[in-house]
C-alpha positions as CSV (number, residue, x, y, z in Angstrom):
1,X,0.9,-2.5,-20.1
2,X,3.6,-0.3,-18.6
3,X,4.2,-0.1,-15.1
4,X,5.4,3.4,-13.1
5,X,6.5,3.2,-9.5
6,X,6.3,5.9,-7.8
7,X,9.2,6.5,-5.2
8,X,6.7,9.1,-2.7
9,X,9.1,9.0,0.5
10,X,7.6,11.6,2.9
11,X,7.5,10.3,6.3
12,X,6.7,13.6,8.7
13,X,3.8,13.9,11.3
14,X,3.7,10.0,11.6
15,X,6.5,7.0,11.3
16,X,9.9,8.9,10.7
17,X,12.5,6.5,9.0
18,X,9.8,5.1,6.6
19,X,11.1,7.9,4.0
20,X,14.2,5.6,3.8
21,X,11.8,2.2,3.5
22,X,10.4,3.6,0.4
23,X,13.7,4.2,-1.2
24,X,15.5,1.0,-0.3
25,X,12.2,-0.4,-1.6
26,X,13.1,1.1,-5.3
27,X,16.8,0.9,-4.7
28,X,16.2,-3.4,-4.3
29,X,13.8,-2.8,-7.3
30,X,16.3,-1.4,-9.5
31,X,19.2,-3.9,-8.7
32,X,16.4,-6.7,-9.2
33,X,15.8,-5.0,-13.0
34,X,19.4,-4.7,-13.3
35,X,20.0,-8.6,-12.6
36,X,17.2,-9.7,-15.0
37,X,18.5,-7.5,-18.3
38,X,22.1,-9.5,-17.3
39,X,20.6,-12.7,-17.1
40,X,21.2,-14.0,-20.5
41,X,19.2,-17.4,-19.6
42,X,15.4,-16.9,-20.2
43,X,13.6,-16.4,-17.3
44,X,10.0,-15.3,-16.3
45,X,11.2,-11.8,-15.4
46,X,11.6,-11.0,-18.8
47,X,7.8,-10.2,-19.1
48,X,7.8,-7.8,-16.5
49,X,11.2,-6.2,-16.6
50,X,11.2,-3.8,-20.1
51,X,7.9,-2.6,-18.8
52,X,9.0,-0.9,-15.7
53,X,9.7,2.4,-15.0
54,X,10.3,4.2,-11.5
55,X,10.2,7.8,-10.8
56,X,11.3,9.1,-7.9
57,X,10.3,12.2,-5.8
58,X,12.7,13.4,-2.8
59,X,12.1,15.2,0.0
60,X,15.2,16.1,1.6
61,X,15.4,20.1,1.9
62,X,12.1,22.1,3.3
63,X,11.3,23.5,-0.2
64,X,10.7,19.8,-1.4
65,X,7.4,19.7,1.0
66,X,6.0,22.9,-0.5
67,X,2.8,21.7,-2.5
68,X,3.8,18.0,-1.5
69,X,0.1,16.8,-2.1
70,X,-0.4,18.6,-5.2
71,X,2.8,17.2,-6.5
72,X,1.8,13.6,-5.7
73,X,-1.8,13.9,-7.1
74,X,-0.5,15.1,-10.4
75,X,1.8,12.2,-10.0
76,X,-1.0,9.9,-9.7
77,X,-3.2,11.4,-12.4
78,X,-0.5,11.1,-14.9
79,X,-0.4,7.3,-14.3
80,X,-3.7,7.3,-14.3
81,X,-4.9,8.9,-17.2
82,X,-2.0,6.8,-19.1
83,X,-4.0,3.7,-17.7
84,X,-0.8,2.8,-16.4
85,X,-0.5,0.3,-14.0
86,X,0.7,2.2,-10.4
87,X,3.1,0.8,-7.8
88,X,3.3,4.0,-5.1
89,X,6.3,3.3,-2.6
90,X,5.7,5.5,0.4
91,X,7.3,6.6,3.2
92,X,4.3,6.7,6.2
93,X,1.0,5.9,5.6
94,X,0.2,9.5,5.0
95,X,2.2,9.8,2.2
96,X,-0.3,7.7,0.4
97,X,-3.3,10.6,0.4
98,X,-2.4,12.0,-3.2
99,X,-3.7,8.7,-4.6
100,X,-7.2,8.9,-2.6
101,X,-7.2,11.9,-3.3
102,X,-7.2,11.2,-6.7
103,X,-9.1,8.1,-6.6
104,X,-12.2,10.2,-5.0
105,X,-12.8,11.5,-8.5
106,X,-12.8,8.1,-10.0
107,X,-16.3,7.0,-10.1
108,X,-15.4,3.0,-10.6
109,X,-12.2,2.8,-7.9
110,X,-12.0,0.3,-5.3
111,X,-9.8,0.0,-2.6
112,X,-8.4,-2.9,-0.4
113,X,-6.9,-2.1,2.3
114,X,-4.7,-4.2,4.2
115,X,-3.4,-2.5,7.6
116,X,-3.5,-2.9,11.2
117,X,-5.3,0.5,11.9
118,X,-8.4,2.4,10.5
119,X,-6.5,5.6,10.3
120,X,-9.7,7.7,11.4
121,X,-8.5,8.1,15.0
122,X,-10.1,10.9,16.5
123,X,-9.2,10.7,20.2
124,X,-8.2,12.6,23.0
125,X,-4.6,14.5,22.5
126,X,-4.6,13.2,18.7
127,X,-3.5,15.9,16.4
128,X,-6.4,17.1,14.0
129,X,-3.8,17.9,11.4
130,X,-3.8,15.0,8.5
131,X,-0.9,12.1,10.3
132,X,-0.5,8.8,9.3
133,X,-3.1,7.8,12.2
134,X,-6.4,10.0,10.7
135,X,-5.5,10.4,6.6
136,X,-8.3,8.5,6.0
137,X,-10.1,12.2,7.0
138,X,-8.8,14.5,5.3
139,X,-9.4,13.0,1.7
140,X,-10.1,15.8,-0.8
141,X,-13.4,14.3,-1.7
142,X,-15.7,11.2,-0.7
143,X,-13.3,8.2,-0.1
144,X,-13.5,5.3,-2.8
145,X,-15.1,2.1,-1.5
146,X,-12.5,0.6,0.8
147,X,-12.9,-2.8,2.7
148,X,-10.2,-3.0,5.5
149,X,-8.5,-6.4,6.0
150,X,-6.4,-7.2,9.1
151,X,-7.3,-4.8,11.9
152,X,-6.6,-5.3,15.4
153,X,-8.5,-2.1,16.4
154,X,-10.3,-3.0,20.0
155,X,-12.1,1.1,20.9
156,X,-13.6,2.6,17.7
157,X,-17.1,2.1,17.7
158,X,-19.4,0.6,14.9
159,X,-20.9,4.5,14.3
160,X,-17.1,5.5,14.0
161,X,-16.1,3.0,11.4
162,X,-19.2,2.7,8.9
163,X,-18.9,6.1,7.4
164,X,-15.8,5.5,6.3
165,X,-15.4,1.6,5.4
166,X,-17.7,-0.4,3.4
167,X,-16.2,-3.3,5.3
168,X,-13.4,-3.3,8.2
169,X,-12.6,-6.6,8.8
170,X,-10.9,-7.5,11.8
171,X,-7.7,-9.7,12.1
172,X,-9.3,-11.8,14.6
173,X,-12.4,-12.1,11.9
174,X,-10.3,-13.3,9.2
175,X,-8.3,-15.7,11.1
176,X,-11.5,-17.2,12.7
177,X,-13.8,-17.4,9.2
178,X,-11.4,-16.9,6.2
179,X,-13.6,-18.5,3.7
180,X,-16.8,-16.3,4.2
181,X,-14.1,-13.1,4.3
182,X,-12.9,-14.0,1.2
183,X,-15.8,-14.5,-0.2
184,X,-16.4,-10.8,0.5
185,X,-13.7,-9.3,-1.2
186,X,-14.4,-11.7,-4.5
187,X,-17.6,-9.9,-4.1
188,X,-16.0,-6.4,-3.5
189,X,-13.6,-6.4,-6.2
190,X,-15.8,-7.9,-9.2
191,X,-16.3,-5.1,-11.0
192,X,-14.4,-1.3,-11.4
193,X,-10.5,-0.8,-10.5
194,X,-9.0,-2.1,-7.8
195,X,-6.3,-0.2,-5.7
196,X,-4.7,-2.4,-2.8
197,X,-3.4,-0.5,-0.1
198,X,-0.9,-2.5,2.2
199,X,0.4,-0.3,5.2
200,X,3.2,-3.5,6.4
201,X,2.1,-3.0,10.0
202,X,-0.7,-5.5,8.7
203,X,1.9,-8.3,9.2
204,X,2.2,-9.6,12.4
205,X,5.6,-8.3,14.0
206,X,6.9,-12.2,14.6
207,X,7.3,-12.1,10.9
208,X,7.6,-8.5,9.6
209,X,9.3,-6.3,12.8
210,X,10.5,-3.4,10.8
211,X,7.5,-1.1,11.0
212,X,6.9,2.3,13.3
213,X,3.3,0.8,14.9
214,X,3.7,-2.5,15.3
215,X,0.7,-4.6,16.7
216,X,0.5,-8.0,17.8
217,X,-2.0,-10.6,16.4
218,X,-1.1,-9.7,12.9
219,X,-1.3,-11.9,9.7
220,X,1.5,-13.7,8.2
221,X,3.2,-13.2,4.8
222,X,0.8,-16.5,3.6
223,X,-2.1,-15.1,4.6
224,X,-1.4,-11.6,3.1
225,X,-0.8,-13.4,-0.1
226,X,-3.8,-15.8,0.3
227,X,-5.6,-12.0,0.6
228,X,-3.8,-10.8,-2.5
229,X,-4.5,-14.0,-4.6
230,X,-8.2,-13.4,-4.0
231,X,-8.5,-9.7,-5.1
232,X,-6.5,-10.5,-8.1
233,X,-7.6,-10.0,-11.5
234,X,-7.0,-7.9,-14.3
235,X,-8.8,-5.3,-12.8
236,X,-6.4,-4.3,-9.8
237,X,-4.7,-1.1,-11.4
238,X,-2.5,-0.5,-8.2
239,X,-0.8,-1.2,-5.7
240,X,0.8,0.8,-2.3
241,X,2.9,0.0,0.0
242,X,3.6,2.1,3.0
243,X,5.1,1.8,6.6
244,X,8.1,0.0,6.0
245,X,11.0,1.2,8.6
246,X,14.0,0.0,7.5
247,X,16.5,0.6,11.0
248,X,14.0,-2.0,12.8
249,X,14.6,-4.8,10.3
250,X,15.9,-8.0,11.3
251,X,18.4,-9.3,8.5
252,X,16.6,-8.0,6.2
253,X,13.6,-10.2,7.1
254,X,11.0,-7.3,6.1
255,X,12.8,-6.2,3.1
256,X,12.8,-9.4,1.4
257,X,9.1,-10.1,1.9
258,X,8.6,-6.3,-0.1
259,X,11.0,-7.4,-2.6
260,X,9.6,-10.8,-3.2
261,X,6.1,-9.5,-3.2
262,X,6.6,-6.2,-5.6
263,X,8.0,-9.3,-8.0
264,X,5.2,-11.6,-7.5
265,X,2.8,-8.8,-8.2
266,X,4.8,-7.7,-11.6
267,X,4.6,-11.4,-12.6
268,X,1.0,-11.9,-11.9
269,X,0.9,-8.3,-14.0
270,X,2.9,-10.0,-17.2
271,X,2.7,-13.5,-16.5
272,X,5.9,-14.8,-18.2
């Protein structure tokens, strides 16, 4: 029942400042597992909060990038192989590829992604190298089942998306028939482990501005959790969270969604 988060903040070729998201992230964490061991009233968090542990990688000189994927996957085969349960804090969106990477090898891993971009972009004057816009193609093996949730992609073509995707589902799709997407995903997620994948850019910028690629038409905090509350059983084995930039926050509008989301998610882990 024990729970590692991962502190994973690399941010190059893609979304520099998010490196700093991902460790305010687990700095907030901390002082929220600090707070409940002081609380001498019962409270719910005591379910959660002797069952957390967070590990922390940095990446602050050039030698700290040497062998950064390999570093990660091991990171994420640990966890995995202890059956713990997986909270990966990253930096861009491209920081999350150890755990795909890893997750190709798993036979029953599903993933739910909730972003505003299929990050397959091929176009013209788009780097080949792996960024946070095309990580989705350098995988180290055949991508786990994904279903995208929350898109606002208006040029990839059908024949660009299926190979990839099992479902991409649009923001404008989800906001126009909820009930039949939902019904997909308590379809999708029925059986094997599922990983949800939540690049914040998902969010509509109105509610959650503190993100490198922000797109408008997004989905609101209630929806995201409506999606959330659907996928959620005791199967989901993981959860990342990537894109969060920090020096665009309003008042700490985006942080507190995070923080009060990485909680929700430990509770509906422990109960309590």
């Amino acid at each position: 029942m024990s729970t590692v988060v991962v502190v994973f903040p690399f941010d190059l070729f893609g979304g520099a400042g998010t490196g700093a998201g991902a460790e305010l992230l687990a700095s907030e964490l901390r002082e929220v597992l600090a707070d409940n061991r002081r609380e001498k009233t019962p409270t719910r968090a005591r379910a959660y909060t002797d069952h957390v542990k967070i590990d922390d990688f940095t990446f602050e000189t050039i030698a700290d990038y040497r062998d950064w994927r390999k570093q990660g996957r091991q990171a994420v085969r640990t966890a995995l192989r202890r059956k713990d349960f997986l909270v990966w804090l990253s930096g861009n969106h491209l920081g999350a590829l150890p755990v795909y990477d890893e997750l190709s090898a798993q036979r029953d891993a599903v993933v739910v992604q909730l972003d505003a971009h299929l990050d397959i972009h091929r176009f013209t004057g788009y780097t080949t190298e792996p960024s946070h816009g095309n990580f989705l193609l350098h995988c180290a093996g055949p991508l786990p089942p994904i279903t995208s949730v929350g898109h606002r992609e208006l040029l990839l073509l059908p024949d660009q998306v299926a190979p990839h995707f099992r479902e991409a589902v649009s923001a404008e799709r989800f906001i126009l028939e909820p009930e039949s997407v939902l019904s997909g995903l308590r379809t999708f997620t029925a059986s094997g482990r599922v990983f949800i994948d939540i690049d914040c850019d998902v969010f509509d910028p109105a509610f959650f501005p503190a993100t490198t690629q922000p797109a408008p038409f997004g989905l609101s905090p209630q929806q995201v959790l409506r999606l959330l509350d659907t996928c959620w059983s005791e199967r989901v084995a993981g959860l990342i969270l990537s894109e969060f930039e920090p020096g665009r926050d309003e008042n700490d509008r985006s942080l507190g969604t995070l923080v009060w989301l990485l909680e929700w998610v430990l509770l509906r882990r422990y109960g309590g």
